[in-house]
N, C-alpha and C positions, 0 to 999 in steps of 0.2 A: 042290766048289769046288777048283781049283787055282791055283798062281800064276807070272804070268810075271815074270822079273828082267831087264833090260837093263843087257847090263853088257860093251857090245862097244868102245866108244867110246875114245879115244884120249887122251883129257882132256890135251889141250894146252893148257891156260892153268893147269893144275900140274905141270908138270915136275919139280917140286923132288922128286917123289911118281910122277910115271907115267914118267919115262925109264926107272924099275925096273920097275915092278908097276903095274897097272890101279888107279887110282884107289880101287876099291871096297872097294880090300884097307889104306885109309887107317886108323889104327888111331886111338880115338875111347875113353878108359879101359881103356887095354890091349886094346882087342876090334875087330875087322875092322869095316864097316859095312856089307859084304854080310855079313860072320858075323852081325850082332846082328838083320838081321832075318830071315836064314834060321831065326834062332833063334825069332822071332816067331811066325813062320808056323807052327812046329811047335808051340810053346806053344796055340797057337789053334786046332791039330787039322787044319793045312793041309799034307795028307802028298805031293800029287805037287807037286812044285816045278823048274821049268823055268828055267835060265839062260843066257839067247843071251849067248855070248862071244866077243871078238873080239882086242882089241890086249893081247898076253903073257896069251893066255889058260892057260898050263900054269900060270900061279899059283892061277888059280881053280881050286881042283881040291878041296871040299868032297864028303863023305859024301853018302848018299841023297837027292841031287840029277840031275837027267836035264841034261845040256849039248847047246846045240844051238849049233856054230860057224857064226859069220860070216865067211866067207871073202874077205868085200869089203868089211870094215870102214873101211878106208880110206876109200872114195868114197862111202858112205850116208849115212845118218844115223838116229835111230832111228826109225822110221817101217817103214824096212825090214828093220830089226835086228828088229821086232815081227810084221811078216808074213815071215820065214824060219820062223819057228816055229807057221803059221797052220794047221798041223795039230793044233796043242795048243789052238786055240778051237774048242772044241769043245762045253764045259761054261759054267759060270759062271766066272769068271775074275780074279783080279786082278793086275793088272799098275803093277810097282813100276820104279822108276829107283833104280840101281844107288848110285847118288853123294849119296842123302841120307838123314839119322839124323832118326829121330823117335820120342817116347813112342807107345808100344802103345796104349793110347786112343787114337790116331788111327785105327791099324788098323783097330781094333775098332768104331768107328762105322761105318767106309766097308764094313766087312763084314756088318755085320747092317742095311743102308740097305736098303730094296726100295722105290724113290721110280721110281726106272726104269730101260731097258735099258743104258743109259749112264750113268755117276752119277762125275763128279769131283770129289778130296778137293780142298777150297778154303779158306784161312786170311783171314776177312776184317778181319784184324787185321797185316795183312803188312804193311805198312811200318816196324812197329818196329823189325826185327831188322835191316833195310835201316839204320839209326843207323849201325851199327858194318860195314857191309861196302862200304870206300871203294874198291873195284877193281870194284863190282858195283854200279852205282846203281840205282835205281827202273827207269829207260826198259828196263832188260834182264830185267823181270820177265815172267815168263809171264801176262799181267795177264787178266783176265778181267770183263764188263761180264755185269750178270745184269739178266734180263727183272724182270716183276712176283711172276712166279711162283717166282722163282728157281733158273729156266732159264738156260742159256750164250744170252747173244742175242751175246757176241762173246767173241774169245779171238788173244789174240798179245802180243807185246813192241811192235807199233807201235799200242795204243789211247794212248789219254789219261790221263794218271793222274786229270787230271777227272772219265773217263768209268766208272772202274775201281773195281770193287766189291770183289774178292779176288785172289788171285792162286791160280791152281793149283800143286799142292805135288809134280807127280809122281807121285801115285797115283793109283789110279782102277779101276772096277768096271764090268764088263760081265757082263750075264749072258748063256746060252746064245742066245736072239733077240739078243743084243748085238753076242755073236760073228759071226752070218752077216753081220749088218748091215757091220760088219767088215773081213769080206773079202770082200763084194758091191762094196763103194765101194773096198778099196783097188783090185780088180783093175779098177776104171773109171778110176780114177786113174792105172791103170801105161797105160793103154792113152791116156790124153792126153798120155804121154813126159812128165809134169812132173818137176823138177831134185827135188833132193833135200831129205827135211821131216821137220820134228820132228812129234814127238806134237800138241802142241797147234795146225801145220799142217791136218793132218788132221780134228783136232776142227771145226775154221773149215768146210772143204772139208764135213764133216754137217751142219751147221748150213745152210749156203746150201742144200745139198740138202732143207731143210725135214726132216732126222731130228732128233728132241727130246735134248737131252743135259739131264739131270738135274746137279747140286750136293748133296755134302754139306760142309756146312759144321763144320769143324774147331778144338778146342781143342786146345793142350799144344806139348810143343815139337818144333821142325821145324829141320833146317835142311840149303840145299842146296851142295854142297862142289865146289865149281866152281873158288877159286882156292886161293893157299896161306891166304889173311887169311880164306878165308870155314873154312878150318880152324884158323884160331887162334881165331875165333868160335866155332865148334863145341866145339873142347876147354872152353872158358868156360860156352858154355851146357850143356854137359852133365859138366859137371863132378861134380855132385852125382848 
């Protein structure tokens, strides 16, 4: 198993933090939050590790890491920031977003899950932490509607919070048959010239296609660092 990091993005709605340095490098009890889950990865025995970099990427510049640059980070989003690097799906794979802290028990579920080829980490307890993040409300949640079986039957920021069972947290596990799947559909995708799309774009785009996406469902804490308040957040909840 290896893992992918995205961490090419420009994170304009924290300036106060990325005019300098890529968001990732936000420091969270003295420690980077791409440092702490580089650190993860290797606590868990997860030794190749791959990080697509893009906006001030000579900051990223950690140990026993493979970098692979995005030269268009500007104009993409991460979708493509994920398939620049679609020679490293190969294996079984897990692929993390760069801008969020979370307890190791998360990891550690989403990595010993074999429910299926595609399996997203999901908090069905996500509204709480939503209390305290007033630049960030509910409608901008990566929200996610689950079948019976608890399968993705939908996934985006325009469901219903009516309709909305969890929300996806940015991580997520493919395995080898996951990976082709992968980049079969992104390269049908490039070939419809569609505008540019997040992760959970793409998840929507398998789903119609009738591919299964698996859920694992997650405890501990999570959180994602999108503005400055959702890092004043963060310092609070992980303070201890």
């Amino acid at each position: 198993m290896k893992c992918i990091i995205l961490a090419a993005g420009k994170g304009s709605r924290i300036p106060e933090f990325s005019i300098r340095k890529p968001k990732c490098l936000i420091k969270i009890k003295g420690e980077e939050i791409l440092k702490r889950q580089l650190n993860f990865f290797r606590k868990l025995n997860i030794k190749e590790v791959v990080v697509v970099r893009g906006h001030k990427k000579k900051y990223i510049n950690f140990k026993r890491v493979k970098y692979i640059n995005n030269k268009n980070y500007k104009n993409n989003e991460q979708l493509d920031s994920l398939l620049i690097a679609k020679k490293e799906l190969n294996s079984s794979v897990i692929i993390s977003f760069s801008d969020i802290i979370y307890d190791i028990k998360i990891l550690k579920k989403l990595m010993s899950d074999r429910s299926g080829k595609i399996i997203l980490a999901i908090d069905k307890k996500w509204k709480k932490k939503y209390k305290f993040r007033y630049d960030h409300p509910l409608e901008q949640a990566d929200k996610v509607e689950l079948n019976k079986k608890g399968e993705v039957k939908d996934i985006g920021k325009e469901i219903s919070i009516k309709k909305t069972h969890a929300e996806f947290l940015g991580l997520l596990k493919i395995s080898e048959s996951g990976s082709k799947i992968f980049i079969k559909h992104y390269n049908k995708l490039k070939r419809l010239k569609t505008s540019k799309m997040q992760i959970h774009h793409f998840i929507k785009f398998l789903i119609k296609r009738k591919i299964k996406v698996n859920t694992c469902s997650v405890r501990g804490k999570f959180m994602e660092i999108d503005t400055f308040n959702d890092y004043l957040v963060a310092k609070k909840m992980f303070k201890n």
